[in-house]
C-alpha positions in Angstrom: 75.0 -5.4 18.2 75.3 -8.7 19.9 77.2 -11.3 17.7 75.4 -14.4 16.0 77.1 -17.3 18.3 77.0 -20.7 16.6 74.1 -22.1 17.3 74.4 -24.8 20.3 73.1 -26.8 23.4 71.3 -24.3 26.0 70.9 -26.1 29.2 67.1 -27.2 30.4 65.0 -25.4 32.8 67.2 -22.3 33.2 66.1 -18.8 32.7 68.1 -16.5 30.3 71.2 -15.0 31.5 72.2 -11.2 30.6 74.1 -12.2 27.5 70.5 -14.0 25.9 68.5 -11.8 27.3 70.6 -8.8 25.0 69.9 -11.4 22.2 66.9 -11.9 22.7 66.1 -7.8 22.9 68.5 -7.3 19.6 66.3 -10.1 18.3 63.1 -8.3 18.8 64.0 -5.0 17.7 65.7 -6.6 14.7 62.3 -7.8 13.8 60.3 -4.6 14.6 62.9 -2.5 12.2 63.4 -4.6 9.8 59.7 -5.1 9.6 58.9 -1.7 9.3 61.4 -1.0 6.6 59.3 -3.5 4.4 55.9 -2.6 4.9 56.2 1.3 5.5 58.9 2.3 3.4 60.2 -0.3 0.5 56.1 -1.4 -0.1 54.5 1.9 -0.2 57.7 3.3 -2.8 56.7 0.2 -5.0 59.7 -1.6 -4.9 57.8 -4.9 -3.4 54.9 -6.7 -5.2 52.2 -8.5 -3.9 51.2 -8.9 0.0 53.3 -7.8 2.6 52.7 -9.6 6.3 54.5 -8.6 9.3 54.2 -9.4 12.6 54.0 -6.2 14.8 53.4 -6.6 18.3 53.9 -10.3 18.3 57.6 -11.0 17.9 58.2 -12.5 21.5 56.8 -15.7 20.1 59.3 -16.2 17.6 62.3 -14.7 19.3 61.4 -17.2 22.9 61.2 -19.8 20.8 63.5 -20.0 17.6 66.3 -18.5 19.9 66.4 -21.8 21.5 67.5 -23.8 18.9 70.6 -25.3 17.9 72.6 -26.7 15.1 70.4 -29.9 13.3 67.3 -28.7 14.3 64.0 -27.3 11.8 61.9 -25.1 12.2 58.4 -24.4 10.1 58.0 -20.8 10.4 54.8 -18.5 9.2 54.6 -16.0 6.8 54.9 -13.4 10.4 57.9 -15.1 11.8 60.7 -12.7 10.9 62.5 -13.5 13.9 63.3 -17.2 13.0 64.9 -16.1 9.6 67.8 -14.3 10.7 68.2 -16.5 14.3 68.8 -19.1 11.6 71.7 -17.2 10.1 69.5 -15.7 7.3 71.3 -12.3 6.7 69.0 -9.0 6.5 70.5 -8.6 3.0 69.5 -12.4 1.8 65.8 -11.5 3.6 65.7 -7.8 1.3 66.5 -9.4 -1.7 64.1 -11.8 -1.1 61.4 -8.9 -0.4 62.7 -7.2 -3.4 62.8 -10.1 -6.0 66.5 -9.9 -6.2 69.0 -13.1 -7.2 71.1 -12.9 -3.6 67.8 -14.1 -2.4 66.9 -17.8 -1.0 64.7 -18.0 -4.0 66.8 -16.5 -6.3 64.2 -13.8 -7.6 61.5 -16.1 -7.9 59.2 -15.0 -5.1 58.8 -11.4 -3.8 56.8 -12.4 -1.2 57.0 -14.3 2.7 58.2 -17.9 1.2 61.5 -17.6 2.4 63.3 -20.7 3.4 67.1 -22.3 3.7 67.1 -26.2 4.4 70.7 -25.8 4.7 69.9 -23.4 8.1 66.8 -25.9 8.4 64.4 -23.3 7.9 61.2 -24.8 5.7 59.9 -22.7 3.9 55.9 -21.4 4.4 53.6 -22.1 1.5 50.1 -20.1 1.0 48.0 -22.8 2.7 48.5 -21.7 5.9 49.2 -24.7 8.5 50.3 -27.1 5.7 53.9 -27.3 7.3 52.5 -28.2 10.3 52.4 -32.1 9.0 55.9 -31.1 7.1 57.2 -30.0 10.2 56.2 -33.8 11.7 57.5 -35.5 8.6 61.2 -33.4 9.7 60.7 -35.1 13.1 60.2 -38.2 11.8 63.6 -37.9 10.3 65.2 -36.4 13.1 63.4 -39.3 15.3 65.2 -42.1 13.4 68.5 -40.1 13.2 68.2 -40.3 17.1 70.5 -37.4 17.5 67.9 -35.3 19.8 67.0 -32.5 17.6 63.6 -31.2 17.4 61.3 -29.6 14.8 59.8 -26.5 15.9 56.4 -25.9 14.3 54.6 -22.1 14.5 51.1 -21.4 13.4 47.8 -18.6 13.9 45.0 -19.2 16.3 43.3 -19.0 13.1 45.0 -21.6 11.5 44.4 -24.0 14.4 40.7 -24.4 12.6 42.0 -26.1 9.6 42.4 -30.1 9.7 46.1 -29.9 8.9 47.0 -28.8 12.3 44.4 -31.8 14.2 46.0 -34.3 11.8 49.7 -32.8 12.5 49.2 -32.9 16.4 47.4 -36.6 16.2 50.1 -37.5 14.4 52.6 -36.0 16.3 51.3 -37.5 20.0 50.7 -41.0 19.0 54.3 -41.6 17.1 55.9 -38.9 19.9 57.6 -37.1 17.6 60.4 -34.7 18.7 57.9 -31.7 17.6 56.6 -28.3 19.6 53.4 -26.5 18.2 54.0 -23.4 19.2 50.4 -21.5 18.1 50.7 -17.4 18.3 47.0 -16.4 19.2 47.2 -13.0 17.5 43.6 -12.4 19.0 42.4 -12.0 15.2 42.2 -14.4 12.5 42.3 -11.8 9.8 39.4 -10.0 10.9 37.8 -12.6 12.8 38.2 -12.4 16.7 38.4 -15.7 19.1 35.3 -15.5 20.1 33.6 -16.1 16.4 35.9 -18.8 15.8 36.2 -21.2 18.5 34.2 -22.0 22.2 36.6 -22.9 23.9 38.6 -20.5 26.9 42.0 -21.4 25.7 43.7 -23.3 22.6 46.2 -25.2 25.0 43.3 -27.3 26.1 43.9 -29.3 22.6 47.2 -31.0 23.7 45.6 -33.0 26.2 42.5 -34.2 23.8 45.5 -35.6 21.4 47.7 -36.7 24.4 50.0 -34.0 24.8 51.2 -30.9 26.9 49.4 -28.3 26.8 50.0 -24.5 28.4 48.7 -20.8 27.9 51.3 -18.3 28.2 51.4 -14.5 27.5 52.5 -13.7 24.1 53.8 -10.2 25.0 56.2 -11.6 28.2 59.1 -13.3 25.9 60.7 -14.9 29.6 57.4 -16.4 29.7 56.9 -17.9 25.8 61.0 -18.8 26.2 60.2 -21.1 29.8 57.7 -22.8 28.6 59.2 -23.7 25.1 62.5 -24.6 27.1 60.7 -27.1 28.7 58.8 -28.1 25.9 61.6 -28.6 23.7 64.0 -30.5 26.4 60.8 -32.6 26.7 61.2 -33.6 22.9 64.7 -34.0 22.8 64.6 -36.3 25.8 61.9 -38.7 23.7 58.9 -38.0 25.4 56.7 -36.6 22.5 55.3 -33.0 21.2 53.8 -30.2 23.2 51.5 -27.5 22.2 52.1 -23.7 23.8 49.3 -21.1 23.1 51.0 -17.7 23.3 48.2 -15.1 24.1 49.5 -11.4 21.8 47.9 -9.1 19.9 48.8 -7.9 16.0 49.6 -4.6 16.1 48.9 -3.9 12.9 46.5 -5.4 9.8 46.4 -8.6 8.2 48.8 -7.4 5.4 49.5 -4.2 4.4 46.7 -3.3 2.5 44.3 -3.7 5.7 43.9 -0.4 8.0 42.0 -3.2 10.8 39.4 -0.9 11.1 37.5 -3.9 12.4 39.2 -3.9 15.7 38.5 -1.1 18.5 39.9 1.7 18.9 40.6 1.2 22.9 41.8 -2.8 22.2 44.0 -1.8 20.4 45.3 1.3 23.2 45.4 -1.5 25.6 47.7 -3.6 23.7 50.0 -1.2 22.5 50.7 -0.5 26.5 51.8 -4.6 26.5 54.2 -4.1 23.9 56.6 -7.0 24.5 59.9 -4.8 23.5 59.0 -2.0 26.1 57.9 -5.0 28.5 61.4 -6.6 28.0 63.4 -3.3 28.2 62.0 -2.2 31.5 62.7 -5.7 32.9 66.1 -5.1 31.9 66.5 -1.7 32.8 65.5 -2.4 36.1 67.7 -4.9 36.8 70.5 -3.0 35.6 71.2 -5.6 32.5 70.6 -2.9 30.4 71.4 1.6 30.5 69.7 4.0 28.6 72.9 4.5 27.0 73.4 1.0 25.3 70.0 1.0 24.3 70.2 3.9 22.1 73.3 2.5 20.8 71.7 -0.7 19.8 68.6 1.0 17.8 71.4 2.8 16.4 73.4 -0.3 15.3 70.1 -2.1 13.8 69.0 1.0 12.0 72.9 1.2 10.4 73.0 -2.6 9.3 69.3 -2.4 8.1 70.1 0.7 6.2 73.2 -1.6 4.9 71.4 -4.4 4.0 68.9 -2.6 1.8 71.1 -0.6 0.0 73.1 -4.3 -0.8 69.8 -5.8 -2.0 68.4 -2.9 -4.0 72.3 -3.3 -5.9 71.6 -6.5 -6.3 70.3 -7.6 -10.1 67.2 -8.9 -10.7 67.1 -12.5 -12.2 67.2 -13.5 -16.0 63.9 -14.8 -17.5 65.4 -17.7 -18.3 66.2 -18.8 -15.3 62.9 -19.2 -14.3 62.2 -22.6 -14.8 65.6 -23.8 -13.2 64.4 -26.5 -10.4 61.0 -26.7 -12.1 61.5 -28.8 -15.2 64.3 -31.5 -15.9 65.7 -33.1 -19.1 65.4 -36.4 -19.6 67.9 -38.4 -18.3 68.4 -35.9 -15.5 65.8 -36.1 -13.6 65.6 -36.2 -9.1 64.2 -39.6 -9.5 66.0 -41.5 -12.2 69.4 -40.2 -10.4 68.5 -41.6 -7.1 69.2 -45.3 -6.3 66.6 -47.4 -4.5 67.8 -49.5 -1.9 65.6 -52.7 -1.4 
């Protein structure tokens, strides 16, 4: 299992060497595992309540992107961006307890569900209206603008979000005050159980950044060299000052919207096709081929992800579940020690 480096500087315009690229792969299958362990096994044994998401099939978008972050950055992630989580430093046990509704968990037993985040790790947190955090994720920038230290915030969101004003307002936003801000969007190819096609006229999403006065570039979602070039030189463009981007990465959800959806709305031979562009295979071969990777140290990494995921759940399901008192810890203060009677105004 490749180590967890401290996060820092990559150089701009350079394609992965053989050390990322086992990142990246470790990254991927991380996500597919892990993944799988929460909607096929820990959901259908009962252990985890309410609507399970994954993102199957789609993981290069995460992994080309949040890989390339560093120390002082934020990103926004979706309730299908696994990937970001433990790039972060988010540990497979702190993710399972989340999952699980234990107190090792980022919120601390309070949500079984997606809404994991870590300011400390800057990781915000995704909330049930989807694309909200796409105007959080410019408010961040605005903060890292003024701190002028050349971090970025990197924003991810659905093709089917893209419909909703938040993201229009976010982008707009974003172009005319040049935030330090990538929208990356991850056209899934299904909206739930709406296709492209019934949702929007246009041939391709990246058309947008231009019509708000930014970058914008199609990529395919399933090549992960291909989403991590493009968001290389979209986020070296917002570190250097010169504004947000938008990168449409064309994938395919391999699965259904959440766990209780079979997608029998999508055919039978789409869905054959796709499987045959599954971005892991794609990046194994390409690294197989090259002879960055044997057949050997491959089975020896699904062996080391299956160990620490078995590891990590058995650590979360240990873990106790919170108190009921506890619940309203963060939500209500006493008086005198409230946020906003602490803080000082300065004017």
């Amino acid at each position: 299992m490749p180590n967890r480096p401290k996060l820092k500087r990559a150089g701009t315009n350079t394609a992965p060497n053989a050390a990322t690229l086992e990142r990246i792969l470790y990254f991927l299958k991380l996500t597919r595992e892990a993944e799988y362990r929460i909607e096929r096994v820990l959901y259908r044994q009962g252990k985890i309540v309410g609507g399970v998401y994954t993102g199957r099939g789609q993981e290069a978008v995460t992994v080309g992107g949040a890989i390339q972050l560093v120390d002082g950055d934020v990103v926004t992630p979706t309730h299908r961006d696994f990937a970001a989580h433990v790039i972060r430093g988010l540990t497979l046990k702190e993710i399972f307890c989340n999952w699980l509704g234990r107190v090792g968990a980022p919120t601390r037993g309070r949500d079984g569900g997606p809404h994991i985040g870590d300011i400390r790790r800057g990781i915000i947190a995704p909330v049930s209206p989807v694309g909200a955090w796409c105007p959080v994720a410019c408010g961040a920038a605005i903060a890292l603008q003024w701190h002028g230290q050349g971090n970025i915030a990197l924003t991810f969101f659905g093709e089917g979000t893209s419909s909703r004003g938040d993201i229009h307002e976010a982008m707009n936003l974003a172009a005319v005050m040049k935030l330090p801000v990538v929208f990356m969007c991850n056209n899934n190819s299904y909206a739930y159980s709406t296709p492209p096609e019934k949702q929007y006229a246009v041939e391709s999403l990246a058309v947008r950044g231009p019509a708000y006065g930014m970058p914008g570039v199609s990529v395919n979602g399933n090549d992960v060299l291909a989403v991590y070039a493009a968001a290389q030189k979209a986020i070296a463009r917002a570190r250097a000052g010169r504004g947000p981007s938008l990168i449409e990465c064309r994938t395919f959800r391999m699965t259904g919207h959440s766990a209780h959806d079979a997608a029998g709305y999508v055919p039978v031979e789409l869905k054959k096709m796709w499987e045959k562009k599954d971005p892991i295979l794609r990046l194994e071969k390409h690294m197989l081929a090259r002879r960055l990777m044997t057949r050997e140290r491959l089975a020896a990494l699904d062996a080391a992800i299956q160990k620490e995921i078995d590891e990590a759940v058995v650590q979360a399901e240990a873990s106790p579940f919170p108190e009921g008192r506890d619940a309203v810890e963060g939500v209500y203060c006493e008086p005198g020690d409230c946020w906003w009677e602490k803080t000082r105004v300065i004017g």
